[in-house]
Structure formats: C-alpha cells, structure tokens
N, C-alpha and C positions, 0 to 999 in steps of 0.2 A: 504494500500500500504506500503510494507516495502524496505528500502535500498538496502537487499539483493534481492531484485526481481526487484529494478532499475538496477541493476548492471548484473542481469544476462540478461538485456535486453539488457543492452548496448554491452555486451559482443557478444550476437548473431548477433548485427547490424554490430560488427565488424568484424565477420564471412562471415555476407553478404557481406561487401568491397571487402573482400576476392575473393569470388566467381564473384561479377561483375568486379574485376582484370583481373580474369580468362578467363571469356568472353571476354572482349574486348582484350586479347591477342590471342584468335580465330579468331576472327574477325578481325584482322589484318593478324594473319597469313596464310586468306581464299583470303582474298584483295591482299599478295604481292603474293601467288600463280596463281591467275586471271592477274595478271602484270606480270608476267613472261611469260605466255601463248602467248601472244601477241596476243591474239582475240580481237578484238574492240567491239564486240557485248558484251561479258564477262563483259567490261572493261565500260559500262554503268551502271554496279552494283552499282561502287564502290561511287556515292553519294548517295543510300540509306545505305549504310556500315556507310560513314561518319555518317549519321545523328544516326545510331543506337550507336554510338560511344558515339556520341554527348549525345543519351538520356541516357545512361549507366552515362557517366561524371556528368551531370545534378544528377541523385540519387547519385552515389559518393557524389559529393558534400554535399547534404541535408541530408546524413546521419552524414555526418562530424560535419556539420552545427548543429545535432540535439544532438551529442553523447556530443558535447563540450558543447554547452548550457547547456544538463542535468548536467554534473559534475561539469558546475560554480555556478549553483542552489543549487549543492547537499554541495560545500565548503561553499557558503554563508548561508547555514543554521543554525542556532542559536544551540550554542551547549546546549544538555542536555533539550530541548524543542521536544520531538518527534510530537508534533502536528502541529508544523510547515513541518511536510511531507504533511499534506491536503493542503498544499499552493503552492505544488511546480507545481501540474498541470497547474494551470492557470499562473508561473510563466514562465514556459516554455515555454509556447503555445507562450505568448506574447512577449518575445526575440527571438524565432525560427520563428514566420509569419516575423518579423523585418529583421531579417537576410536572409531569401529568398526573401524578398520581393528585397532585395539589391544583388541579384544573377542574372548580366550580361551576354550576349555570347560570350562577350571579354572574362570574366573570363572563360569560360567553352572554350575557343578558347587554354588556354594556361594550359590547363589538361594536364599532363603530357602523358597520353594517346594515348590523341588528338595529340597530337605534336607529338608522337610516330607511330601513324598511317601515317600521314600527309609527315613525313619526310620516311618513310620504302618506301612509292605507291612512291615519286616523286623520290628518289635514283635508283628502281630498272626501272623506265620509263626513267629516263637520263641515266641509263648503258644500256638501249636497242637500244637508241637511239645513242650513243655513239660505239658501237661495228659496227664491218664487217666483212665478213665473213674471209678477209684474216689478220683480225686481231685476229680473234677468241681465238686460242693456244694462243698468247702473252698476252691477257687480264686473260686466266684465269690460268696462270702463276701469273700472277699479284694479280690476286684476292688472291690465296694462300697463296703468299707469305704474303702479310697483314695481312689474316685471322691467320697466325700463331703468328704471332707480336702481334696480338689484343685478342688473348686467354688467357694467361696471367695475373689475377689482380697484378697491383702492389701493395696492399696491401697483399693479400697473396699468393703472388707465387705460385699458383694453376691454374689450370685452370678457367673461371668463369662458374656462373652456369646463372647469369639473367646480362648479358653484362650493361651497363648505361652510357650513354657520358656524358659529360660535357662540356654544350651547350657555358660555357667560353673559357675554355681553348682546348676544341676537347679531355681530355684525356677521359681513358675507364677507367671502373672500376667494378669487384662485388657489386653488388646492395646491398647485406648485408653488405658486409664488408666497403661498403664505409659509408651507414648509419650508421653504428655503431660506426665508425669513428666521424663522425658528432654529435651522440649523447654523445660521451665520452666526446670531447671538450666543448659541452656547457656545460655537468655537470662542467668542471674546468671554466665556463667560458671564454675561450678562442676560437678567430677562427679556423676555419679547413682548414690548407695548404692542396693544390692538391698534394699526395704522390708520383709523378713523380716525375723522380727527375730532377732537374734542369727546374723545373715548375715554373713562376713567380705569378700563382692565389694564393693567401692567405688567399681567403672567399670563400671556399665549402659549396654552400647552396645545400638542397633539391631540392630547386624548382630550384637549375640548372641543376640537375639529368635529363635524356630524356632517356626511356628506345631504346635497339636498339633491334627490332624485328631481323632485316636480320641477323647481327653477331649472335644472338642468335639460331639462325634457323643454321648458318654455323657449330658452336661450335657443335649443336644436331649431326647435318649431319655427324662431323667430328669422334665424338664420337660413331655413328654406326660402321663406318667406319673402327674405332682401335675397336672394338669388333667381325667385322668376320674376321678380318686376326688375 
C-alpha cells in the first residue's frame, strides 16, 4: 500500500460527496415540485424522500468520518519509517468503527441537506396555504419582487449561482463565495463578519450555511427566462 494510492482514494470518496450532493438536491427538487402540485396523494411521497435524504446524509457523513480519520493516521505517521504504512489499516478501522459508532439522528437531523429539504416542502406548503385566489397577482408581485433582492451575492455583486441563508442572521449568500470567505479568515485566524452591510452576526460559521432549494430553482427559472427574450 502506498501514500499515493491512499490519497487517490480519498480523492474519489471526495468525488463521491460530490455526487451524493447532487442527488439529494434532486430529491429535493422532485419533493418541492410534488408540493406545489397540491395532490395529496403525491404528497404521501414525501416521507420516503425524507428518509432517502436521511440515508444519503448518513454516507455523507461516514465518508467525512472516514476521509478525516485516514489523513490524521497518515500526519501521525513516523517520519522517514515507511513501514509504518502496514499499521495504518488497523489504525483506521479502529478510530472510524469509534466515530460511527458515535453517529446520532440528531446529528444527521441537522445535515445541512436535511434542513434544506425540510425547510424548501414546509415554505412552499405555508405559501399554499397562505394564498387565494383573489390574492393570487398580489403574492406573486410579491414573490418577485424578493426574488430580485435575493439574486444578488453581497459578496460578489453577481448574480448567485447555489443561493445559502444564514440560519442566524436570515442573510443570503453564494455558497462559494461565502465559503471562501470563511476559509480566508481562518487562515488569518480571525472570525467571519456576515458581508451585509449593516449586519450585527460577526461569526459566519459553515454549519450556519442552509442551502435554499426554492430561491435556487427561482434564480434557474429566472435565468431561462433573460435567455429567450
């Protein structure tokens, strides 16, 4: 077993994050399509969805779980000793059963995913419940006008591409560009102010990040929309 063939494994498992991203952003955006329908029959999907969510977050997790493990194995390795690579199998194995074994529903409850599905079905079920018909035009006036406010990153004055609230402060952001935000400051060690301006949050964490399906799906829509006029 050599470094470079641990490394390209890790490499593919982070591939596969990737891809199970991508699924559960299908699956969410099969779920708020079935919540817009207003079929009730449809709309008894939507706890097998969850759960498929749920086991997607679960492998998330355990890949995260497994990717970390190997690279704290592979730092603590004795330098200049390459036989201590035969040690690192059974090194892993027994900090990675540790760590899942310590893998809750609570914690796979507050996947950012999860919470992204979770908050997309009940928003679009309370503006259904919320409309009438003779309010119809005035809500989606409304809608609009938001959706254009909320296109916008304030980090880069662009349109966004993967919208993200901030379950703090309610602001929006580019998902890149606010991580990368986030990852600048810790390299200086300092925290990450919310780039709103006139924002009082002064700790932008990750794990306050909540991707927003619907604005993202509005943003697409919008975007078809300036390309056949």
């Amino acid at each position: 077993m050599s470094l470079s063939a641990v490394n390209g494994t890790l490499s593919d498992l982070r591939s596969c994050q990737g891809d199970l991203g991508t699924g559960m952003d299908i699956v969410t955006d099969v779920a708020i399509d079935l919540a817009e329908t207003q079929d009730e029959e449809l709309k008894a999907g939507f706890a097998e969805m969850e759960a498929t969510i749920l086991e997607c977050a679960k492998l998330d997790r355990e890949i995260s779980y497994f990717v970390d493990t190997v690279e704290r194995a592979i730092h603590e390795l004795p330098a200049q000793e390459p036989e201590a690579m035969f040690s690192l199998s059974d090194k892993v194995k027994e900090k990675f059963s540790r760590r899942i074994a310590n893998l809750s529903d609570t914690e796979l409850q507050k996947h950012q995913k999860v919470v992204a599905f979770k908050e997309s079905i009940n928003n679009i079920l309370k503006q259904a419940n919320q409309h009438t018909e003779n309010m119809e035009e005035l809500d989606e006036d409304i809608a609009v006008t938001q959706s254009n406010v909320l296109l916008t990153c304030p980090l880069t004055q662009v349109e966004m591409v993967n919208p993200v609230k901030n379950k703090k402060c309610n602001h929006y952001y580019d998902q890149e560009a606010i991580l990368g935000l986030i990852r600048t400051r810790v390299s200086q060690k300092k925290k990450c102010g919310c780039p709103v301006v006139g924002c009082g949050n002064r700790d932008v964490k990750q794990s306050d990040l909540i991707p927003d399906q619907i604005l993202r799906r509005q943003i697409q829509s919008q975007k078809r929309q300036n390309d056949r006029t």
